[in-house]
C-alpha positions as CSV (number, residue, x, y, z in Angstrom):
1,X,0.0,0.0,0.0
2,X,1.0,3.2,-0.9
3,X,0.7,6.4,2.1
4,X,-1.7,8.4,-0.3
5,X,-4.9,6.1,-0.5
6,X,-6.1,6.8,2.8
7,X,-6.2,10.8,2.0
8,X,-9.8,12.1,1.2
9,X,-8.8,13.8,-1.7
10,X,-5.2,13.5,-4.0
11,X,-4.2,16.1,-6.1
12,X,-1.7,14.9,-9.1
13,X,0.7,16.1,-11.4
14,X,1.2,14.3,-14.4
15,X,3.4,14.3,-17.3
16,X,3.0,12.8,-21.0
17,X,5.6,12.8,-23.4
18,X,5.1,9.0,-25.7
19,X,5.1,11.0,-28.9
20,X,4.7,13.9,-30.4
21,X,3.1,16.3,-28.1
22,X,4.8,17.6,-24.1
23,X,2.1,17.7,-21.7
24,X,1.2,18.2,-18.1
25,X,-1.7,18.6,-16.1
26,X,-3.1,19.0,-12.6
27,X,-5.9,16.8,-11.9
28,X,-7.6,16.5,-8.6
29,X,-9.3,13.3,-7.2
30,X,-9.0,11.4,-11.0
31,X,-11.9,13.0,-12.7
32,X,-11.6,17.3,-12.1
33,X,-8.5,18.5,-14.4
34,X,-7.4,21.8,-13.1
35,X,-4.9,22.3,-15.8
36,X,-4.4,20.5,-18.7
37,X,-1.2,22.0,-21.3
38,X,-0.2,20.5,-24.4
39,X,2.6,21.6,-26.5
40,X,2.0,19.8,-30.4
41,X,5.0,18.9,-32.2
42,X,2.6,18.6,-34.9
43,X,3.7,21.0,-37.9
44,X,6.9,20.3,-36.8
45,X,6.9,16.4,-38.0
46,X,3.8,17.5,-40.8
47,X,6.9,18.3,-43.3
48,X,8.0,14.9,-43.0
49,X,4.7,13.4,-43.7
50,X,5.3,11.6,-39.6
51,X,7.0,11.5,-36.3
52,X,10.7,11.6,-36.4
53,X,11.8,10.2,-33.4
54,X,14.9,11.7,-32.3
55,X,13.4,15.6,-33.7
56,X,10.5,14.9,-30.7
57,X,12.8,13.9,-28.2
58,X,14.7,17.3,-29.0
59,X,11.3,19.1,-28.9
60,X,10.3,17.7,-25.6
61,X,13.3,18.3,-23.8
62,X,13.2,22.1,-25.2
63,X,9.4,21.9,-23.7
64,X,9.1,20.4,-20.7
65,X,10.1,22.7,-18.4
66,X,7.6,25.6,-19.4
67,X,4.8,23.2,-20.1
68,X,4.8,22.2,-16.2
69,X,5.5,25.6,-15.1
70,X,2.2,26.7,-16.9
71,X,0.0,23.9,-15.8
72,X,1.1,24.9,-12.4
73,X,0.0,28.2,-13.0
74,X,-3.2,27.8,-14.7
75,X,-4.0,25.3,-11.6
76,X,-3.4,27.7,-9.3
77,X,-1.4,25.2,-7.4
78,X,2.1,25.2,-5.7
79,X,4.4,22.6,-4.9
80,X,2.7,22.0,-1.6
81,X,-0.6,21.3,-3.1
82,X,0.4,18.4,-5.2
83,X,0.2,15.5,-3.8
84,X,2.1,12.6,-6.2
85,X,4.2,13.2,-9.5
86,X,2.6,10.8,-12.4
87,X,4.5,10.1,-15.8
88,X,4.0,8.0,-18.7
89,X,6.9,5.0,-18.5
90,X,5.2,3.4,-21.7
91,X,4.0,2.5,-24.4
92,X,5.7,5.1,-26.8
93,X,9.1,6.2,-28.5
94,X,11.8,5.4,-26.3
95,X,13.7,8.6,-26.1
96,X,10.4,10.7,-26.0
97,X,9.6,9.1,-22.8
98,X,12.8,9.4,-21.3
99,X,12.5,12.9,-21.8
100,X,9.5,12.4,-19.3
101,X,10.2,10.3,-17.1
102,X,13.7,11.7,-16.3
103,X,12.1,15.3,-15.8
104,X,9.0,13.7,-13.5
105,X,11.8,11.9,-11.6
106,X,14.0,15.2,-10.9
107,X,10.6,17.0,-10.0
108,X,9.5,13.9,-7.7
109,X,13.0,14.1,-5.6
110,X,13.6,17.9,-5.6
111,X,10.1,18.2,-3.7
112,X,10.2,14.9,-1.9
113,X,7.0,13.7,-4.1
114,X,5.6,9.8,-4.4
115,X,6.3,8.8,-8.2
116,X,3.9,6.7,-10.1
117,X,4.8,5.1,-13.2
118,X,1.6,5.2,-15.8
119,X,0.9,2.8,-18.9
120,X,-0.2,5.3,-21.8
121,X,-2.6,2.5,-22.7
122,X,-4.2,2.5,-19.3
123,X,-4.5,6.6,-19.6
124,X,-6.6,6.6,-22.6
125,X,-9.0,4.3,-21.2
126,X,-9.1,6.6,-17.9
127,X,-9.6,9.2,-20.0
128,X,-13.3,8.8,-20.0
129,X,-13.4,9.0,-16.0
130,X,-12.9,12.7,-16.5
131,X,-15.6,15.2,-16.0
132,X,-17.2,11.5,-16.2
133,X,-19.3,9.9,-13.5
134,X,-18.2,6.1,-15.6
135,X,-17.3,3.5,-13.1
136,X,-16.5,-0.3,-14.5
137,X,-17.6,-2.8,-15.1
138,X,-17.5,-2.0,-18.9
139,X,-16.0,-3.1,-22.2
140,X,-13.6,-0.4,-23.4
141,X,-12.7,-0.3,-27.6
142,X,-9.2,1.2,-27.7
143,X,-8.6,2.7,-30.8
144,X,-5.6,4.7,-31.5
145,X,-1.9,4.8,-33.3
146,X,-0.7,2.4,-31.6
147,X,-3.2,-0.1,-30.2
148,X,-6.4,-1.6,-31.2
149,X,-8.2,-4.0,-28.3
150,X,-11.5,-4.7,-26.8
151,X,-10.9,-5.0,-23.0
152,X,-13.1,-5.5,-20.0
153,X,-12.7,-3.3,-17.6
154,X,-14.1,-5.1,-14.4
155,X,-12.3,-2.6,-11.7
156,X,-10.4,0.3,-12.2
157,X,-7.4,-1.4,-12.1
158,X,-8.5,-4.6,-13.0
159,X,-8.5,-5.1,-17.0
160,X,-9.1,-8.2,-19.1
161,X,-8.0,-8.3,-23.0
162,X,-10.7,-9.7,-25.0
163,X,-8.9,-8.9,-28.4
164,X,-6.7,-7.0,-30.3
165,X,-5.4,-6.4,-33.6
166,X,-2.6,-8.9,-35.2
167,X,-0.9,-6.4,-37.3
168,X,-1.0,-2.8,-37.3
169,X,-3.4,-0.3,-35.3
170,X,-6.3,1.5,-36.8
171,X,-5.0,5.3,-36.2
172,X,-1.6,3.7,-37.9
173,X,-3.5,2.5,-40.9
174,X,-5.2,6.3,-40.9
175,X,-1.8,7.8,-41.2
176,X,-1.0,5.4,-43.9
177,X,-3.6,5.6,-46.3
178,X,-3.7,9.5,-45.4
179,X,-0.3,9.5,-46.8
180,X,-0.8,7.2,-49.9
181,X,-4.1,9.2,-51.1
182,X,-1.4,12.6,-50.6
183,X,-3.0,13.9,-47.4
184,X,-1.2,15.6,-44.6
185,X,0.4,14.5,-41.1
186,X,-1.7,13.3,-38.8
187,X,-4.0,11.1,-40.9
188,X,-6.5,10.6,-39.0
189,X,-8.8,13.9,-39.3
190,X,-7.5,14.3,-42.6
191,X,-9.2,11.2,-44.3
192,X,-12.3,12.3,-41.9
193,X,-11.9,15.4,-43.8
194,X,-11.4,13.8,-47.1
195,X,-14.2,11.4,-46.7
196,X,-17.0,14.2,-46.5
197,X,-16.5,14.7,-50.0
198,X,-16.6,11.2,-51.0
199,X,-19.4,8.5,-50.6
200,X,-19.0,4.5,-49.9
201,X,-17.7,3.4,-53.8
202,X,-15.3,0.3,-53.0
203,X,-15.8,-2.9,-51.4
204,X,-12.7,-3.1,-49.2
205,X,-12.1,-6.1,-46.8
206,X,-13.6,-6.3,-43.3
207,X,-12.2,-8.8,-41.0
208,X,-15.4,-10.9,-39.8
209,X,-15.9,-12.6,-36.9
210,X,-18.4,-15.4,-35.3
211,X,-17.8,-15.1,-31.7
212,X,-15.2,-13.9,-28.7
213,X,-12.8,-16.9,-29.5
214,X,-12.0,-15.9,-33.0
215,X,-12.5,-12.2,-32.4
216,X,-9.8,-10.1,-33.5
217,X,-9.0,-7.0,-35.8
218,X,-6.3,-6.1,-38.6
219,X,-5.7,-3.1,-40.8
220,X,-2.7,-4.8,-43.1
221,X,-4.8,-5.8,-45.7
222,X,-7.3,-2.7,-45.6
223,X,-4.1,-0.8,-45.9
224,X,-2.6,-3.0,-49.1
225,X,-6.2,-2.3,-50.8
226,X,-5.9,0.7,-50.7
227,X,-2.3,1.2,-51.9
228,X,-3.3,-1.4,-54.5
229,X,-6.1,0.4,-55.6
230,X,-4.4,3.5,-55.8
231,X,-1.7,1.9,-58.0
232,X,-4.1,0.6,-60.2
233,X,-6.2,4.1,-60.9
234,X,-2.4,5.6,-61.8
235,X,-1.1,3.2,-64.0
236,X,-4.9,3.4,-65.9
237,X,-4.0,7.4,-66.0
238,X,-7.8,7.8,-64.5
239,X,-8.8,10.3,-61.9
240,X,-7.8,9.5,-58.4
241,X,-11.2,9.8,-56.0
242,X,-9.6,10.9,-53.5
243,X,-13.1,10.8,-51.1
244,X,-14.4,7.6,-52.4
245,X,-11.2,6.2,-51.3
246,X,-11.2,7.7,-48.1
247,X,-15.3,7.5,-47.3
248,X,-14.9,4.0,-48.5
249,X,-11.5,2.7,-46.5
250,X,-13.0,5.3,-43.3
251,X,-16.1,3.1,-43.3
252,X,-14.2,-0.5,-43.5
253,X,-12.0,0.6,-40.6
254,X,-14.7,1.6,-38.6
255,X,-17.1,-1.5,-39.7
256,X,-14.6,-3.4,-37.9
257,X,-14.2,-2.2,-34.9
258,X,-18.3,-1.2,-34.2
259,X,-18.8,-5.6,-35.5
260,X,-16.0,-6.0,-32.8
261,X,-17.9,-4.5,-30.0
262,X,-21.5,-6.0,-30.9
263,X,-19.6,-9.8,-30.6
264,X,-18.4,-8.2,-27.5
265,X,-21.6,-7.4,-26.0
266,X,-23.1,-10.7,-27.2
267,X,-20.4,-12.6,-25.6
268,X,-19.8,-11.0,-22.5
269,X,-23.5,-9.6,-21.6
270,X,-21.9,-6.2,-20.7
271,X,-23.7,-3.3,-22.3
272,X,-22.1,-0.4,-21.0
273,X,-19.5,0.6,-23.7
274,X,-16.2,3.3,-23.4
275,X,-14.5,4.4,-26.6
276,X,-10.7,5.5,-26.1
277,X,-7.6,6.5,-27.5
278,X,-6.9,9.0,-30.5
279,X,-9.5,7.4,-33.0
280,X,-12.3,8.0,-30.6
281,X,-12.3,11.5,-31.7
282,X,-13.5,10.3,-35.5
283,X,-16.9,11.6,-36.0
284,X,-17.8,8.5,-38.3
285,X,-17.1,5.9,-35.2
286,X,-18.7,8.3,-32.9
287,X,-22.0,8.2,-35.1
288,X,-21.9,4.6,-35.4
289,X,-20.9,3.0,-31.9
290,X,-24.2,5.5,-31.0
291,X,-26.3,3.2,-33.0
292,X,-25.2,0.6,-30.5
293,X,-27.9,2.3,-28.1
294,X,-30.5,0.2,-30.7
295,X,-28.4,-3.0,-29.4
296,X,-29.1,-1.4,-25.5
297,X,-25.8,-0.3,-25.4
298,X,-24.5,2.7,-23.1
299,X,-21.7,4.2,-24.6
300,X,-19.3,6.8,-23.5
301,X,-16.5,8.6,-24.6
302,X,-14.2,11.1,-23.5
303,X,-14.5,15.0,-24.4
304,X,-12.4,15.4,-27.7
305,X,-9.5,17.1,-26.0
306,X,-9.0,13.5,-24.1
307,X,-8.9,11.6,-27.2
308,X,-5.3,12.3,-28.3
309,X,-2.4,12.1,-25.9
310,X,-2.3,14.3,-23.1
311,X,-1.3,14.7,-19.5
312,X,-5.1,14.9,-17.8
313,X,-5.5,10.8,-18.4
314,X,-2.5,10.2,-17.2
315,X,-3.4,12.3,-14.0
316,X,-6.6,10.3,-13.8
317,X,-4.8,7.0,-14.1
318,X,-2.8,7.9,-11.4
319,X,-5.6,8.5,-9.0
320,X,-7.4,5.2,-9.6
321,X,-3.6,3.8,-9.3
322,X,-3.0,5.4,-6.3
323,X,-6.3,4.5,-4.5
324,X,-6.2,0.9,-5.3
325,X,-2.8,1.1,-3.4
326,X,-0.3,1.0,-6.3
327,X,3.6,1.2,-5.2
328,X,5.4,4.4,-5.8
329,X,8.3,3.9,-8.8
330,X,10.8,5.4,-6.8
331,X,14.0,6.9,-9.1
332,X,14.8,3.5,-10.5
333,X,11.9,4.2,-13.0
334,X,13.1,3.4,-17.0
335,X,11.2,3.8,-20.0
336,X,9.7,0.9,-21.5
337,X,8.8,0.9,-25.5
338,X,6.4,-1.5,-25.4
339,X,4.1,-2.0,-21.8
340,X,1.2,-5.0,-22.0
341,X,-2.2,-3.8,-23.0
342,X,-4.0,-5.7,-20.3
């Protein structure tokens, strides 16, 4: 047990630095954000048409220091009201989250703060405790760059995988086919964009399922279409339909995942549904995960400022961590690349 869980109400600071974008925020008692400051590397990495690693490491080092300092003053908070220093350890690029952790670990010692170590993974899906009155049980659809999974949440710190992707993540595929069809860094509101203009003209292939055994999801094939497809259209010298292309691969990615959660529910019984991660923010799996209500579905997601990285989740995380009596890190703390979904 950690000394904090007995306190009527903790007040964290947390840091996020996985990616692309420095962030800290105050949050009080894992669900009121006080502050919550993000600095995007955004047009930064647009030129190169993605993240560059070792250019967001640079970025977030040159960043950290005034990011915290304004989420402390837009909290209104000192040093003395913060109760615990929270970081992201993983998942993410390596040297972005050293960047993190290292400056959450300085912060921790110079003012004799707890440290908790926070899975980026488990953030997003506390995400939708904030400004939230959400409590588990519930199935949670993580959707974002780097994951893709169905998990049961039966306690807040109690998660059970029910499936994930086998190759690569549905905001990764975004990005991908974003960039094939010529559209800017980050994909993912750009083919949401794109797709507006377009209307549902190809058939592309959507992974089905019969039941929770054989449930799983994969965007390497939807991906190959579509560069296939585009390949095609060129070498024929015809028009590229940029919004069929994007309306129609939009709708296959999202067919997926909204089939994913019905076998889900079926399975499990459970019919109170939170979306997460950066995808949860498209307006098309938004609209249809809503028509889940006709399957009695309850579903939730986070305010759109929530759905991409940021520091409030991890703040949030760190509550529920910290009342379920999670162990500080202490400075040993180290980055990890990879961290298990579930």
């Amino acid at each position: 047990m950690n000394g904090l869980s007995a306190k009527d109400s903790i007040t964290v600071l947390a840091i996020e630095s996985s990616c692309d974008e420095t962030a800290c925020a105050v949050v009080r008692d894992g669900r009121t954000v006080l502050s919550n400051v993000i600095a995007t590397q955004i047009e930064i990495h647009r030129r190169f048409g993605g993240v560059v690693p070792e250019i967001a490491s640079r970025n977030h080092t040159l960043a950290i220091e005034n990011v915290v300092k304004e989420a402390m003053e837009r909290a209104n908070v000192t040093k003395d009201d913060i109760d615990a220093i929270a970081v992201t350890y993983g998942a993410g690029l390596l040297g972005a989250l050293l960047v993190g952790v290292n400056f959450a670990k300085g912060l921790a010692y110079a003012w004799g703060k707890p440290l908790f170590a926070v899975s980026h993974v488990k953030g997003h899906i506390a995400a939708n405790y904030i400004d939230s009155d959400l409590e588990p049980p519930y199935l949670c659809l993580l959707a974002s760059g780097g994951h893709t999974a169905i998990v049961k949440v039966e306690d807040y710190e109690r998660i059970t995988l029910l499936a994930s992707s086998r190759d690569d993540a549905a905001g990764e595929a975004f990005d991908k086919v974003a960039r094939v069809l010529g559209l800017p860094y980050p994909g993912g509101p750009e083919i949401q964009k794109k797709a507006r203009e377009g209307k549902v003209a190809f058939d592309m292939p959507i992974p089905k399922s019969s039941g929770l055994d054989d449930l799983y999801f994969s965007y390497s094939g939807l991906k190959t279409y579509v560069i296939n497809l585009v390949h095609r259209l060129e070498q024929r010298g015809e028009e590229l339909p940029a919004g069929d292309i994007a309306a129609s691969f939009q709708n296959a990615a999202i067919s997926q995942l909204i089939d994913g959660l019905r076998v889900a529910m079926k399975s499990t019984g459970i019919r109170k549904i939170a979306i997460a991660g950066g995808v949860s923010a498209n307006e098309e799996l938004r609209r249809r995960a809503d028509g889940l209500s006709e399957d009695g579905a309850e579903v939730r997601y986070p305010k759109l400022i929530y759905c991409t990285d940021n520091a409030a989740m991890i703040g949030a995380e760190a509550y529920f961590m910290i009342r379920s009596g999670a162990q500080e890190s202490g400075l040993s703390l180290d980055a990890k690349a990879t961290v298990p979904l579930a």
